[in-house]
PASEBA-1860 file (N, C-alpha, C; in nm, 3 decimals):
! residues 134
1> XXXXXXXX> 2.567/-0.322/5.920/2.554/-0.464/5.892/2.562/-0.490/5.741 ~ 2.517/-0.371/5.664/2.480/-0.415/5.540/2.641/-0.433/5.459 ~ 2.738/-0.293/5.560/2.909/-0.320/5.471/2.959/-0.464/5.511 ~ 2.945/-0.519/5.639/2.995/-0.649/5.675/2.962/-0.785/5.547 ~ 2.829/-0.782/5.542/2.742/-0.875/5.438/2.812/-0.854/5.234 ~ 2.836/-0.758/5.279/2.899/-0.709/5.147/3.055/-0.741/5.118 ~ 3.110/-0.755/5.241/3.256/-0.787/5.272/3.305/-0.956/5.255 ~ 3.172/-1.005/5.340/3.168/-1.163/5.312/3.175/-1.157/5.228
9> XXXXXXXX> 3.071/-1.153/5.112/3.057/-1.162/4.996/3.152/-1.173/4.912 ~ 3.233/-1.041/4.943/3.320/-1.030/4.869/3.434/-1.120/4.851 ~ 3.454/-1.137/4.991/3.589/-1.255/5.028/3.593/-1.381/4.965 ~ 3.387/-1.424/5.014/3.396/-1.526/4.920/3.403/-1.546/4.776 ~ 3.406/-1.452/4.718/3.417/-1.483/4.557/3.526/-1.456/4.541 ~ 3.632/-1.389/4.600/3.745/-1.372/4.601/3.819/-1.554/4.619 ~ 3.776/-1.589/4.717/3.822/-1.716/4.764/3.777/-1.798/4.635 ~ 3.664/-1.804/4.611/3.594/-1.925/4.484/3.698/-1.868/4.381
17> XXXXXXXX> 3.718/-1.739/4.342/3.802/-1.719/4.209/3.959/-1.767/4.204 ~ 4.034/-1.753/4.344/4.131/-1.826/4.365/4.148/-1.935/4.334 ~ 4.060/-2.047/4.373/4.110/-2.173/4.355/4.021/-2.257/4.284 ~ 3.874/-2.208/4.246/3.762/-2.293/4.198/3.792/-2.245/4.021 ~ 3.795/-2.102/4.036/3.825/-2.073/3.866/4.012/-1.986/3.839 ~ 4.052/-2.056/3.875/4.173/-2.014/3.836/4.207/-1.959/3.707 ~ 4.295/-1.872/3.695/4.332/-1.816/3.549/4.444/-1.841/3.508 ~ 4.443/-1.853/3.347/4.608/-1.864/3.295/4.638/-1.800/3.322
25> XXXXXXXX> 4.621/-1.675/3.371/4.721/-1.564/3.416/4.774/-1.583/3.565 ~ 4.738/-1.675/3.603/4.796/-1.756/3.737/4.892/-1.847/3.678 ~ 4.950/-1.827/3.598/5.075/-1.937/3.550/5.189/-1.838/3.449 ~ 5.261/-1.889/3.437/5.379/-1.824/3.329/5.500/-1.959/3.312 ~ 5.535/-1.940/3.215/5.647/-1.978/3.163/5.817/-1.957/3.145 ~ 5.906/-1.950/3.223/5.990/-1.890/3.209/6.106/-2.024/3.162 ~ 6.240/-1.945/3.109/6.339/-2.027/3.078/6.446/-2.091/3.218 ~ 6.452/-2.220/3.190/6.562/-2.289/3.288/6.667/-2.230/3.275
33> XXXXXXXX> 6.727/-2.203/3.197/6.880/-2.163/3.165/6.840/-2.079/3.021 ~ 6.865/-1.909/3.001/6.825/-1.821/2.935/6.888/-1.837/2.795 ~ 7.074/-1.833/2.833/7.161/-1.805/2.738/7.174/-1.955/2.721 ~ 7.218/-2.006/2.541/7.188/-2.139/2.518/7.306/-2.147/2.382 ~ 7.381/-2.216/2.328/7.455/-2.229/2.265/7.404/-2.230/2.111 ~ 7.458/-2.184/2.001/7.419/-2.207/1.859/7.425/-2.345/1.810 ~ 7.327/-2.413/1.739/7.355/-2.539/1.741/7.249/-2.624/1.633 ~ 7.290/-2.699/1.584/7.151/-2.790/1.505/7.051/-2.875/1.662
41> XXXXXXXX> 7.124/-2.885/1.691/7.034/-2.952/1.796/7.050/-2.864/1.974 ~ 7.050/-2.795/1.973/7.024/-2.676/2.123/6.944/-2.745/2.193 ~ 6.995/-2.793/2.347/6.899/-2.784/2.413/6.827/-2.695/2.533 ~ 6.703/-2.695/2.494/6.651/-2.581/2.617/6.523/-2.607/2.693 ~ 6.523/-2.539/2.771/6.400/-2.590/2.898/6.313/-2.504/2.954 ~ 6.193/-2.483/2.964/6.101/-2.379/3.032/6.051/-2.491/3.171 ~ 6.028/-2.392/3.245/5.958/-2.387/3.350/5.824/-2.316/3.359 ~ 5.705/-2.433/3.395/5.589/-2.406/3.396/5.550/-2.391/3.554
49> XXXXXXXX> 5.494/-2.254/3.588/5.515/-2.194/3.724/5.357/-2.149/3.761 ~ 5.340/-2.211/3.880/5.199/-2.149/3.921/5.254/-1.983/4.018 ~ 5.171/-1.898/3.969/5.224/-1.783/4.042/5.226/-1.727/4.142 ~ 5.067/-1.737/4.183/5.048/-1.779/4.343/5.102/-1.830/4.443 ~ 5.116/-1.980/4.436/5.202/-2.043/4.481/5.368/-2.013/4.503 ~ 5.429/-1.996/4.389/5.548/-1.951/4.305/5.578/-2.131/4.318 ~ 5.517/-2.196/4.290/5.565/-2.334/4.265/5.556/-2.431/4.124 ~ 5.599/-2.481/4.084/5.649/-2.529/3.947/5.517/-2.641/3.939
57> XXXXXXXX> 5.472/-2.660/3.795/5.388/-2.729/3.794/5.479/-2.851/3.677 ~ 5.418/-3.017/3.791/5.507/-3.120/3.705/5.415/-3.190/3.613 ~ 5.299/-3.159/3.616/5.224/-3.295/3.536/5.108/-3.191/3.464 ~ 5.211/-3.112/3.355/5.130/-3.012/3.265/5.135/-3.059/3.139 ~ 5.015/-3.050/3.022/5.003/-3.156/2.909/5.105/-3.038/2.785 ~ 5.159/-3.030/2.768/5.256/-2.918/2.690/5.211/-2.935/2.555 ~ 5.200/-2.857/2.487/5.130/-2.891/2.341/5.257/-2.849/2.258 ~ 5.232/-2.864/2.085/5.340/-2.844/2.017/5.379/-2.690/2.012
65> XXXXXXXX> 5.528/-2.685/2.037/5.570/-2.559/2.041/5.629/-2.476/1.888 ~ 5.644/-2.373/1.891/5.682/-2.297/1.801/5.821/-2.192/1.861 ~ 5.939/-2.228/1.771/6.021/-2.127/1.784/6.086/-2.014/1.651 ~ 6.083/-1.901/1.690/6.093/-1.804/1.638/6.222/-1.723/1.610 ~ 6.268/-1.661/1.549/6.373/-1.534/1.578/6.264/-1.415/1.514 ~ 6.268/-1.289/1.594/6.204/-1.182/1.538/6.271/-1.095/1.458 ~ 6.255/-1.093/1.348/6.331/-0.980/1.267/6.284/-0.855/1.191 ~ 6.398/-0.712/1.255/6.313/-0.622/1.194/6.266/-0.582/1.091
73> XXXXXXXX> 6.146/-0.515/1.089/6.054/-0.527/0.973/6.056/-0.652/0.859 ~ 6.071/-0.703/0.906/6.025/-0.831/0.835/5.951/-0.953/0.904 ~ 5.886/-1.082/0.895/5.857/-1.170/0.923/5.956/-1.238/0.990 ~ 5.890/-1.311/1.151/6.008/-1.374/1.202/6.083/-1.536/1.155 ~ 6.156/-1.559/1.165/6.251/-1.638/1.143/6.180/-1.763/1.197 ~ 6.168/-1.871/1.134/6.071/-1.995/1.238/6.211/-2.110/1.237 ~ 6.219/-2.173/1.353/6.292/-2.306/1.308/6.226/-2.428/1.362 ~ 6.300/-2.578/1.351/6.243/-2.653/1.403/6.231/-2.648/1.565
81> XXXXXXXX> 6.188/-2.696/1.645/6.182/-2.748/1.750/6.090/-2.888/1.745 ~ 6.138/-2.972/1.913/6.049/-3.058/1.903/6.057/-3.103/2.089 ~ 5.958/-3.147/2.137/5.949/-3.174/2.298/6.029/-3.271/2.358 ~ 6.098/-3.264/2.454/6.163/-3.444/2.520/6.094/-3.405/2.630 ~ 6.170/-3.544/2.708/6.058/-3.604/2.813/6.054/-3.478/2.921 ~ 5.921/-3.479/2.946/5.937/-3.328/3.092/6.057/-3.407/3.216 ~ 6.130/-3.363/3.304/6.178/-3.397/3.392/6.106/-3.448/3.508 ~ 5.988/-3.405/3.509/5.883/-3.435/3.617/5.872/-3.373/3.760
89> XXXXXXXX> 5.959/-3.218/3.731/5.961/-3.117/3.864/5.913/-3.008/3.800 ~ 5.854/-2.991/3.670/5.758/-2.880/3.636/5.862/-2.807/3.510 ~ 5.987/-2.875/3.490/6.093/-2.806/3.370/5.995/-2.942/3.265 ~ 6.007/-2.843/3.121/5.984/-2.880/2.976/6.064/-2.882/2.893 ~ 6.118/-2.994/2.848/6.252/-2.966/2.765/6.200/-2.979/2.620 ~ 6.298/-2.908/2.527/6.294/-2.927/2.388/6.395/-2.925/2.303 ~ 6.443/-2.942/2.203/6.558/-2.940/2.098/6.484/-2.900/2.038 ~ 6.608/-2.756/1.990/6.560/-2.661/1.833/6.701/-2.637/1.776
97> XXXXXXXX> 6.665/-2.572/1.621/6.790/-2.611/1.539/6.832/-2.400/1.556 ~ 6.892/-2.414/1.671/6.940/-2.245/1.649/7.091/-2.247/1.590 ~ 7.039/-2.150/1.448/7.138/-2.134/1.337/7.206/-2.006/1.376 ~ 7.143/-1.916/1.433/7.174/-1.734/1.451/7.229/-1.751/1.554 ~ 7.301/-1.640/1.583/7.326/-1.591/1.763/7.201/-1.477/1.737 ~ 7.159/-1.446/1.829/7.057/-1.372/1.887/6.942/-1.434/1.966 ~ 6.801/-1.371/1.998/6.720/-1.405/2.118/6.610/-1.481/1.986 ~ 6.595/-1.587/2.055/6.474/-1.650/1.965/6.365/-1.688/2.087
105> XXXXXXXX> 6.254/-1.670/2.004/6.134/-1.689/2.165/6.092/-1.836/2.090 ~ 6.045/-1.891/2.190/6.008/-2.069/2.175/5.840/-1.995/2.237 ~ 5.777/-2.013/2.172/5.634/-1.971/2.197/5.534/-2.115/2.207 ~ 5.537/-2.150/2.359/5.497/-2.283/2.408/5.324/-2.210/2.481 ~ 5.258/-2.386/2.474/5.104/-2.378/2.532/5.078/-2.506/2.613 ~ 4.991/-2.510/2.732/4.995/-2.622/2.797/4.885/-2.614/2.881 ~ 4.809/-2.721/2.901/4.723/-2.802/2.972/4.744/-2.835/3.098 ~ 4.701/-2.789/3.223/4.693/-2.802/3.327/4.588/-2.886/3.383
113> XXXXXXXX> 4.559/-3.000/3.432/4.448/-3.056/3.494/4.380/-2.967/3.586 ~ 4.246/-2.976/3.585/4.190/-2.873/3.658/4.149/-2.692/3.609 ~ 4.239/-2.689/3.519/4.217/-2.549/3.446/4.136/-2.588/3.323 ~ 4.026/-2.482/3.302/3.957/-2.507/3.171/4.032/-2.444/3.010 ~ 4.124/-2.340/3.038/4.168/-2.304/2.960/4.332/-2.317/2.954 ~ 4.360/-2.301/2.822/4.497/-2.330/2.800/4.599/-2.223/2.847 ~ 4.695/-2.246/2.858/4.794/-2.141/2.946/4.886/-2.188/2.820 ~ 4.970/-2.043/2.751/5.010/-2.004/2.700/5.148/-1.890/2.699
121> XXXXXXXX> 5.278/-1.907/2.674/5.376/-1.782/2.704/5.483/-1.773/2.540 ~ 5.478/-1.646/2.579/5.650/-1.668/2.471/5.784/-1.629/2.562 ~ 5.895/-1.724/2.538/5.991/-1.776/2.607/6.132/-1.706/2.569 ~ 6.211/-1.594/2.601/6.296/-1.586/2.523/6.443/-1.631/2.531 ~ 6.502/-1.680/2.435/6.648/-1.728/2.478/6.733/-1.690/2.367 ~ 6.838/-1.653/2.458/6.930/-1.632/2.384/7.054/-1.678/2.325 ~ 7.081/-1.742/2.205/7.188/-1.792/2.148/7.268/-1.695/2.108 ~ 7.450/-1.782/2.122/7.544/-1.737/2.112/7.632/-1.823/2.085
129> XXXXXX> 7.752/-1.814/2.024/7.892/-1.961/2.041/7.968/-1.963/2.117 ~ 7.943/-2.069/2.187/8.033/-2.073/2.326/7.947/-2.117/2.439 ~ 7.803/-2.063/2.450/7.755/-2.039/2.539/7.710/-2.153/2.577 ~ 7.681/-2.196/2.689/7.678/-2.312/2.777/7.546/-2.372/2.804 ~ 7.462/-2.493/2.809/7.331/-2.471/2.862/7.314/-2.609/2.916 ~ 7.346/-2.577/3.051/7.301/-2.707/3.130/7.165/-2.678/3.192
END
């Protein structure tokens, strides 16, 4: 009796941790479209994803983002970016000024209603000339 009582137990905090305290690590960030064209004004899009679920979250508070190029041994490369309107199916769009071809990460943070803590990813995309980004 005493493993059964121990089993409840367990399930239930299992269950309360599921959905009462959820974790940012129950979310991620990934890119709409990876490869993205060189450009003063690039546009690009993450997807904010509950993982559990595997379903897109639409009404997430996105805070100001930061984009990067990493370069070796040295300090990474920062450029502008700035947010447009979310689409309202859980994609985040932004315009950044990608000067390089190579992978620049857009290192975005966001507010979920219901979560106490902020959910956080770095995003990587890759510029090139030519390359397409619908």
């Amino acid at each position: 009796m005493r493993k059964l009582g121990g089993a409840l137990v367990f399930s239930a905090l299992l269950a309360a941790s599921s959905s009462a305290w959820a974790d940012a690590k129950d979310y991620r960030f990934e890119a709409v479209q990876p490869h993205v064209a060189i450009s003063p004004n690039t546009a690009i899009a993450v997807r904010l994803v509950h993982v559990p679920s595997g379903k897109p979250v639409p009404d997430a508070i996105i805070l100001p983002a930061k984009m990067e190029m990493p370069m070796a041994g040295m300090a990474p490369m920062s450029t502008k970016v700035s947010s447009s309107k979310p689409d309202g199916q859980g994609a985040y769009g932004f315009t950044a000024d990608l000067s390089m071809a190579g992978t620049w990460m857009l290192q975005v943070a966001a507010k979920v209603q219901g979560e106490p803590g902020t959910i956080a990813g770095a995003v990587p995309f890759t510029a090139a000339k030519g390359s397409h980004n619908h």
